[in-house]
Wavefront OBJ file of the C-alpha trace (Angstrom):
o trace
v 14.465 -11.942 -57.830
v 16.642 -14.359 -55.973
v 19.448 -14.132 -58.480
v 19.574 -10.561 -58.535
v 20.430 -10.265 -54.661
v 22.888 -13.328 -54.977
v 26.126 -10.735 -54.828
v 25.131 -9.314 -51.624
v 27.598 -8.944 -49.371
v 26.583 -7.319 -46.537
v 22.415 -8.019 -45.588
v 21.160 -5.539 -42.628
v 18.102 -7.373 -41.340
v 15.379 -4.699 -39.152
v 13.798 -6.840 -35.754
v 12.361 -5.586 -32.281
v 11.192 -7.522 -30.127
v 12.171 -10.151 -27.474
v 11.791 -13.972 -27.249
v 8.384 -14.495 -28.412
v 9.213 -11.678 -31.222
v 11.880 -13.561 -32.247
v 11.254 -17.062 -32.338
v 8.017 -16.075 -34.899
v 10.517 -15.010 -37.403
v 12.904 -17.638 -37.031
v 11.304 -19.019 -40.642
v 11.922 -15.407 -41.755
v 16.053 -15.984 -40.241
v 16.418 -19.018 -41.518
v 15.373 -17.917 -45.121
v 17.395 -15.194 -45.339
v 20.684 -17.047 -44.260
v 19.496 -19.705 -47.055
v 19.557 -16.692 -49.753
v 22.254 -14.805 -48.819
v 24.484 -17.611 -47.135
v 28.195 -16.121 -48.227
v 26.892 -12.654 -46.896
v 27.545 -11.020 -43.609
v 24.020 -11.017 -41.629
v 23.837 -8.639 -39.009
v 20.136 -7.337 -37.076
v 19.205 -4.055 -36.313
v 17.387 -4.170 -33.404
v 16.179 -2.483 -29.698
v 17.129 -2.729 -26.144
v 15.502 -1.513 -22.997
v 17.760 -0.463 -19.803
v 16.346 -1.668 -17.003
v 13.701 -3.582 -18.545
v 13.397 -7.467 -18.603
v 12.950 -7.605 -22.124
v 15.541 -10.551 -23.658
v 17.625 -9.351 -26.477
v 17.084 -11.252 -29.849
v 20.451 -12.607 -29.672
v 19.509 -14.881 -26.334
v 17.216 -16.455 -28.819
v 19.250 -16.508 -32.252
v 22.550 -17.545 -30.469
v 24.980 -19.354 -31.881
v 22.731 -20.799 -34.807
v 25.165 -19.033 -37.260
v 22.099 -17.023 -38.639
v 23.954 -13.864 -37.766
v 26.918 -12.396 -37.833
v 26.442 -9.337 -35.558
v 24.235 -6.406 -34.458
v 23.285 -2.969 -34.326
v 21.571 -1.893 -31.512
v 19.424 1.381 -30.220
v 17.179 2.637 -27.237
v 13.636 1.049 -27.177
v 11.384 4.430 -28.609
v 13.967 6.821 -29.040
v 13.420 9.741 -31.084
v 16.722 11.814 -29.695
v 17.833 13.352 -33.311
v 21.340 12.923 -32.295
v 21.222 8.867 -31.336
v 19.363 8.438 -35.044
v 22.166 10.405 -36.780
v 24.714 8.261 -34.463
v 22.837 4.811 -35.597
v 22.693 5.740 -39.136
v 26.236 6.985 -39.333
v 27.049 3.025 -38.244
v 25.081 1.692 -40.571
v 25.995 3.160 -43.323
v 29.899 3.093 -42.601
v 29.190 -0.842 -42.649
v 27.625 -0.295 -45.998
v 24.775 -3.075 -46.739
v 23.911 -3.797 -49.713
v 20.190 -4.789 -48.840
v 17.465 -4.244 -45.918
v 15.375 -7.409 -44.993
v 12.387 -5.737 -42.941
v 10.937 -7.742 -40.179
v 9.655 -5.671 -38.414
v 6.021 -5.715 -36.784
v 2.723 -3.795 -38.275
v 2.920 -0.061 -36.781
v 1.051 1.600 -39.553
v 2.347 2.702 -43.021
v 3.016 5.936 -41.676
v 6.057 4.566 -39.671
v 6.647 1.699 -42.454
v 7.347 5.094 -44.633
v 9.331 6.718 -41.515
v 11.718 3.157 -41.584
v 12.021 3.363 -45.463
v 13.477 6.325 -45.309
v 15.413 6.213 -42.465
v 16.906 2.999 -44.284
v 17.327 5.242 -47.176
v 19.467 8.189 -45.560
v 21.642 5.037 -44.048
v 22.660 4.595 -47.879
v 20.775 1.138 -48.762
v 19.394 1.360 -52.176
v 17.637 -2.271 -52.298
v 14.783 -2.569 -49.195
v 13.127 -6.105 -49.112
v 9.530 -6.773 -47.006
v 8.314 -3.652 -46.143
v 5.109 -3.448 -45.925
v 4.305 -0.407 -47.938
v 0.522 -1.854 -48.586
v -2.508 -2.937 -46.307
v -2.156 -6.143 -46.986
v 1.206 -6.313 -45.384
v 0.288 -4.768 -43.043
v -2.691 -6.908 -41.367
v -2.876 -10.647 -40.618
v -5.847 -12.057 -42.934
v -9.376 -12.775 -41.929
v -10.317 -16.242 -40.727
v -10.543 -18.757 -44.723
v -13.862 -20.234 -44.296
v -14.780 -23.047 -41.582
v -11.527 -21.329 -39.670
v -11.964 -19.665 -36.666
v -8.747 -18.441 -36.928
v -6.668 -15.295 -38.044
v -3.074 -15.791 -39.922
v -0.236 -15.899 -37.587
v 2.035 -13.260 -37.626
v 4.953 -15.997 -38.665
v 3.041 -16.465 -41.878
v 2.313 -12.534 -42.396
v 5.767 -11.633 -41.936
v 6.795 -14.584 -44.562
v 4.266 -12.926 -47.130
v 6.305 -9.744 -46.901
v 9.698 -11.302 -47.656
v 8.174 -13.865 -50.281
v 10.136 -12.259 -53.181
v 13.308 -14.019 -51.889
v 11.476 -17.302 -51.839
v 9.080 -19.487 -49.151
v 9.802 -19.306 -45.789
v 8.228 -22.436 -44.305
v 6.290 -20.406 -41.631
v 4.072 -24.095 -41.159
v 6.761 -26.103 -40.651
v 8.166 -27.726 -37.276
v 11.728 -27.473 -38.434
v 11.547 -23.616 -39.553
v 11.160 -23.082 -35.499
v 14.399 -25.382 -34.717
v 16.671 -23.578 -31.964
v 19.474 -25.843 -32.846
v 20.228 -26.312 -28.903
v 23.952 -26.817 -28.462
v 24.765 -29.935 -26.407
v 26.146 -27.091 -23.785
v 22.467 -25.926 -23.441
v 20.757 -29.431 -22.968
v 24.298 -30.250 -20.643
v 23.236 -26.842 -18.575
v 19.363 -28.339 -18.755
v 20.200 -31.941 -17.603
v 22.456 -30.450 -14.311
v 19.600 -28.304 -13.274
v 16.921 -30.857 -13.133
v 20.251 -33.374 -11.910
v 19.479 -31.852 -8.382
v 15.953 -32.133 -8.114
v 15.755 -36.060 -7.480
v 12.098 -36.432 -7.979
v 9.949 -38.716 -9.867
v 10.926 -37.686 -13.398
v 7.681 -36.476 -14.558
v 7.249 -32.705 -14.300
v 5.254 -29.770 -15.767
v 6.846 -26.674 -16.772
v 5.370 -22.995 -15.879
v 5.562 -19.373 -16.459
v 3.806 -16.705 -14.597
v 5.061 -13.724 -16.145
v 4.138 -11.272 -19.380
v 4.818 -8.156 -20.451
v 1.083 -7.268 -20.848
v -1.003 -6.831 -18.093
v -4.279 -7.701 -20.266
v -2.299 -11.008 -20.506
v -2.511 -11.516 -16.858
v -4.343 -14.452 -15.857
v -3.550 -12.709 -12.025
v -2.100 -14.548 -9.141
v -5.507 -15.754 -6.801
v -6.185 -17.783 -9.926
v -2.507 -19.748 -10.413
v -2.819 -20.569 -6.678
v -5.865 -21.698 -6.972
v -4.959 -23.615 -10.443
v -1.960 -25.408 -8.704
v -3.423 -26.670 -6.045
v -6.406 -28.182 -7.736
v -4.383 -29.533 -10.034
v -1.199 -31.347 -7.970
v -4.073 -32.544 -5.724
v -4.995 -35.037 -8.457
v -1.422 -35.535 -9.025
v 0.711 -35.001 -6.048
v 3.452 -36.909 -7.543
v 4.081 -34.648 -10.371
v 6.804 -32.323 -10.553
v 6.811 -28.804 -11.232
v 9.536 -26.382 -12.663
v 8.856 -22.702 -12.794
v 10.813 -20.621 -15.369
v 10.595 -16.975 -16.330
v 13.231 -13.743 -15.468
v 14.880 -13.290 -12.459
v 11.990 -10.271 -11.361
v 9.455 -13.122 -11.358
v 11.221 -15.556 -8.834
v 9.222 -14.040 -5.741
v 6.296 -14.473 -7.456
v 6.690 -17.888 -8.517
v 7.472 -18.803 -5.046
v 4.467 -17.844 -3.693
v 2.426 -19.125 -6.457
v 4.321 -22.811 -5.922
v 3.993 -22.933 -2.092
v 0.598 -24.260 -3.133
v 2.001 -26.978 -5.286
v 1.436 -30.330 -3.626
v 4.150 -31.898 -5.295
v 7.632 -31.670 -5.559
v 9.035 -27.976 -7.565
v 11.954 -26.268 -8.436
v 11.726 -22.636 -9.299
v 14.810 -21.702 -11.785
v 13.506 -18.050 -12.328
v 16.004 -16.404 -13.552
v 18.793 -18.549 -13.556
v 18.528 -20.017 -16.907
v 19.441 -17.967 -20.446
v 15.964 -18.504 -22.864
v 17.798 -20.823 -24.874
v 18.671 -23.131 -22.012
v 15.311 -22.521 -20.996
v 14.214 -24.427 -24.191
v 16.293 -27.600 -23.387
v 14.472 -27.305 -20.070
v 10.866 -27.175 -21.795
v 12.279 -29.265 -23.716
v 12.121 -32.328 -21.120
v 8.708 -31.296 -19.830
v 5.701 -32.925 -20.319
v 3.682 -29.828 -20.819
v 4.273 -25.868 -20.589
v 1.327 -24.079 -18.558
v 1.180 -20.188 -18.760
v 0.761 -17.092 -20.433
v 1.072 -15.582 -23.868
v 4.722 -15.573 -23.503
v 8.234 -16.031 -24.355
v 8.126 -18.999 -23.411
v 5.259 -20.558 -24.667
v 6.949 -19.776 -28.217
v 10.292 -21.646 -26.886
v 7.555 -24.791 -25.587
v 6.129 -25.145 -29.275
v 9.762 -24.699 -30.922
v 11.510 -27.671 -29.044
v 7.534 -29.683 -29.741
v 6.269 -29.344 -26.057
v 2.345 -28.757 -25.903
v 1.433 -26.187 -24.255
v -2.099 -25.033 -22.229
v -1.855 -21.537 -22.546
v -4.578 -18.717 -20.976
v -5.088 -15.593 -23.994
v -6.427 -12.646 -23.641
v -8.532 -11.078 -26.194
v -5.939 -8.269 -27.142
v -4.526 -10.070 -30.149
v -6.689 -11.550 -32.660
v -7.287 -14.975 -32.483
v -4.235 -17.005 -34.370
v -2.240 -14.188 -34.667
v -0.056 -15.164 -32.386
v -0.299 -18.763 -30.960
v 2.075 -20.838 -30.784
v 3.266 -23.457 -33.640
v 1.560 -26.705 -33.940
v -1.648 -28.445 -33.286
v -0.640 -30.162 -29.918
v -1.506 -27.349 -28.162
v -4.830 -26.645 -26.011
v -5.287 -22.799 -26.296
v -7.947 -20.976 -23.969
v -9.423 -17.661 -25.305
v -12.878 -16.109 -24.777
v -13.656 -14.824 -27.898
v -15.709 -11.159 -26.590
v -17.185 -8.230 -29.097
v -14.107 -5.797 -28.358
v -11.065 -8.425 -29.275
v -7.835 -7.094 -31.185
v -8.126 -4.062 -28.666
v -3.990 -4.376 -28.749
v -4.747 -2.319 -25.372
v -1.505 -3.369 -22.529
v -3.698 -2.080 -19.720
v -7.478 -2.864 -19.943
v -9.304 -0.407 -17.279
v -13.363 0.303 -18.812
v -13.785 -3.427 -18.887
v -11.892 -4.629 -16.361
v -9.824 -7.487 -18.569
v -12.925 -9.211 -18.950
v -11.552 -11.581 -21.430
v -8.824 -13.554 -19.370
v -10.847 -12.979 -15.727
v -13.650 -15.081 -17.359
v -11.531 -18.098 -18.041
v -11.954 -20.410 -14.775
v -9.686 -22.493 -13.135
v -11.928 -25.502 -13.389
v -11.358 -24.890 -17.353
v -7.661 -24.657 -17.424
v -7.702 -27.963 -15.169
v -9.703 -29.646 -17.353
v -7.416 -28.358 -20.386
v -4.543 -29.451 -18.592
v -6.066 -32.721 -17.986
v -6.865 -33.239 -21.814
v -2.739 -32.439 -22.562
v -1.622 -34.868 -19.162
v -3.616 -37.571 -20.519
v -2.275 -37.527 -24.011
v 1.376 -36.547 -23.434
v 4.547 -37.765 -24.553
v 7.538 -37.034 -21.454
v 10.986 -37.656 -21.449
v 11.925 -39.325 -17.684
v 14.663 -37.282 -16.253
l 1 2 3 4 5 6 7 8 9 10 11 12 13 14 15 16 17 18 19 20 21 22 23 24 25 26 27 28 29 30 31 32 33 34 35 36 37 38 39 40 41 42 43 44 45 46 47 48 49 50 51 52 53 54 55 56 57 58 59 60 61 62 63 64 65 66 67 68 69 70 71 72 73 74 75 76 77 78 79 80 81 82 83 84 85 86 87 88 89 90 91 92 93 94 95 96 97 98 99 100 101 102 103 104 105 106 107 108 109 110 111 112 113 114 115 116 117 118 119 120 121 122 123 124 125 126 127 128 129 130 131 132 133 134 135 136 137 138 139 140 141 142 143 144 145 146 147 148 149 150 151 152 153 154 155 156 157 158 159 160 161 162 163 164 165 166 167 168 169 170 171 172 173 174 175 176 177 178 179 180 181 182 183 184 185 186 187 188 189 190 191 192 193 194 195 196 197 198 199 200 201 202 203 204 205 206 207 208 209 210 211 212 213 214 215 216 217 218 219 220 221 222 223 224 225 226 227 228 229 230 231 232 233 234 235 236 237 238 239 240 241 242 243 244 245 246 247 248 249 250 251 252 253 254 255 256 257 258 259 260 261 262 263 264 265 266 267 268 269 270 271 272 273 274 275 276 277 278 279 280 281 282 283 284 285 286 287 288 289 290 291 292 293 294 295 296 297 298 299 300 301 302 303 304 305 306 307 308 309 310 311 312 313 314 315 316 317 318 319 320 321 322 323 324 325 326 327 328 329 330 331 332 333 334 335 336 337 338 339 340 341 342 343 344 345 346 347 348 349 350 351 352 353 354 355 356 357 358 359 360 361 362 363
């Protein structure tokens, strides 16, 4: 099947999403520049006005996966801006679709197809036209565990060949020496002891909000045992007042750079960290792809596995309840019950277990 796509010049590639979205297909990315490396790669993807939402490219950068993109309004359904798009595409002419994009039924995997179709591409690759596509797979045996979404999306492209969804290097950002040069001067300032935690307070889900009562409570615990350890706060700009309140009861020393970092020069910063602490985030996927473990609080709206991050250095808390994989973004006839029942005195001691076994890079 490889062969046959060989001659392809032009490869349209479909992704939403933002950081987390796109780091989880980097595999995906990194196979399809490996197949089709003399073609031109552009994405098809969304953007939100007004919305904090990073756009794939912030991620892909200049990794030289890409070539260019095509962009439309998150959730539009304005006849005229689809005609617009499609006119775009097809005046650029691919030769072949890579889908990527994330289960939303076969109804709408049907909707894309032909929508790909009327844009004048004859040759669609990965979508997911059956179930099995469609869903992550049940735990094997002895495996508490759900397949990853990395490794589902891999299973849809597979005809072009493996995808390495399990491997450390298929999540490589490639950081420029720019990136770690913008890292280095950040941290340059902050003359502390060298040691420091990294943290993100922010998600797009508030059924992924571990709330803020419980972060102060978290930090101070926690730098009470270890005043001398730094800590770094990192997120979008919209978080910075929340991060400073959250820090103020930080016993150490702290630096809140919310919003003043792209994601990729975020990485370089996780990068140095001993540890990321946070949310089912953005950046918990940048932590795991530059090899930084990671205590991270879930929710119960994703299944379990289906999206943690990559690697088994990680200490992941999630209270497995009956309703799990509700997908729900607001959680009101149960109150989030899921993340409020995860204690502070657990996340310490998780944070302890990473501390005590971690591997930091002195500033």
């Amino acid at each position: 099947m490889r062969n046959n796509f060989k001659s392809a010049k032009r490869v349209l590639i479909y992704r939403l999403g933002s950081i987390g979205d796109t780091v989880v297909a980097l595999p995906c990315f990194k196979l399809i520049s490996r197949v089709f490396p003399n073609a031109e790669r552009r994405v098809l993807t969304n953007f939100a006005e007004g919305n904090k939402m990073a756009p794939i490219d912030t991620v892909l950068g200049p990794m030289n996966l890409v070539h260019g993109y095509f962009r439309y309004p998150l959730n539009t359904r304005n006849p005229r801006k689809l005609w617009r798009l499609s006119r775009q595409i097809r005046s650029w002419s691919p030769d072949v679709l890579v889908y990527l994009a994330a289960s939303r039924g076969r109804l709408k995997a049907f909707r894309d197809a032909f929508f790909f179709k009327t844009c004048g591409i004859s040759k669609l690759i990965g979508v997911p036209w059956h179930h099995d596509r469609q869903c992550i797979r049940k735990p094997a045996d002895n495996n508490d565990l759900w397949e990853s979404e990395a490794c589902r999306m891999a299973r849809c492209i597979a005809k072009l060949g493996n995808a390495e969804p399990n491997t450390f290097e298929s999540y490589d950002l490639k950081l420029t020496s720019a990136e770690r040069q913008k890292a280095e001067k950040m941290l340059d300032g902050w003359k502390k002891t060298g040691q420091f935690i990294a943290a993100s307070l922010g998600t797009k889900a508030d059924t992924n909000d571990w709330e803020l009562e419980n972060w102060k409570s978290l930090f101070d615990q926690w730098s009470q045992v270890h005043p001398a350890v730094g800590m770094a706060l990192i997120g979008s700009a919209d978080e910075y007042r929340i991060s400073e309140k959250v820090v103020a009861t930080w016993k150490g020393p702290w630096l809140n750079l919310c919003g003043k970092l792209t994601p990729r020069e975020t990485a370089a910063v996780l990068e140095r960290a001993a540890l990321f602490v946070g949310h089912d985030s953005g950046p918990m996927h940048l932590s795991a792809s530059v090899g930084t473990s990671c205590v991270v609080i879930f929710s119960s709206r994703n299944k379990p596995g289906e999206w943690y991050p990559f690697g088994n250095r990680h200490r992941l808390l999630c209270h497995h309840i009956p309703c799990y994989g509700c997908r729900l973004v607001v959680c009101e006839r149960f109150d989030k019950m899921c993340i409020r029942s995860i204690t502070v005195e657990e996340v310490c001691t998780a944070l302890d277990e990473v501390w005590d076994r971690r591997e930091y890079i002195s500033l």
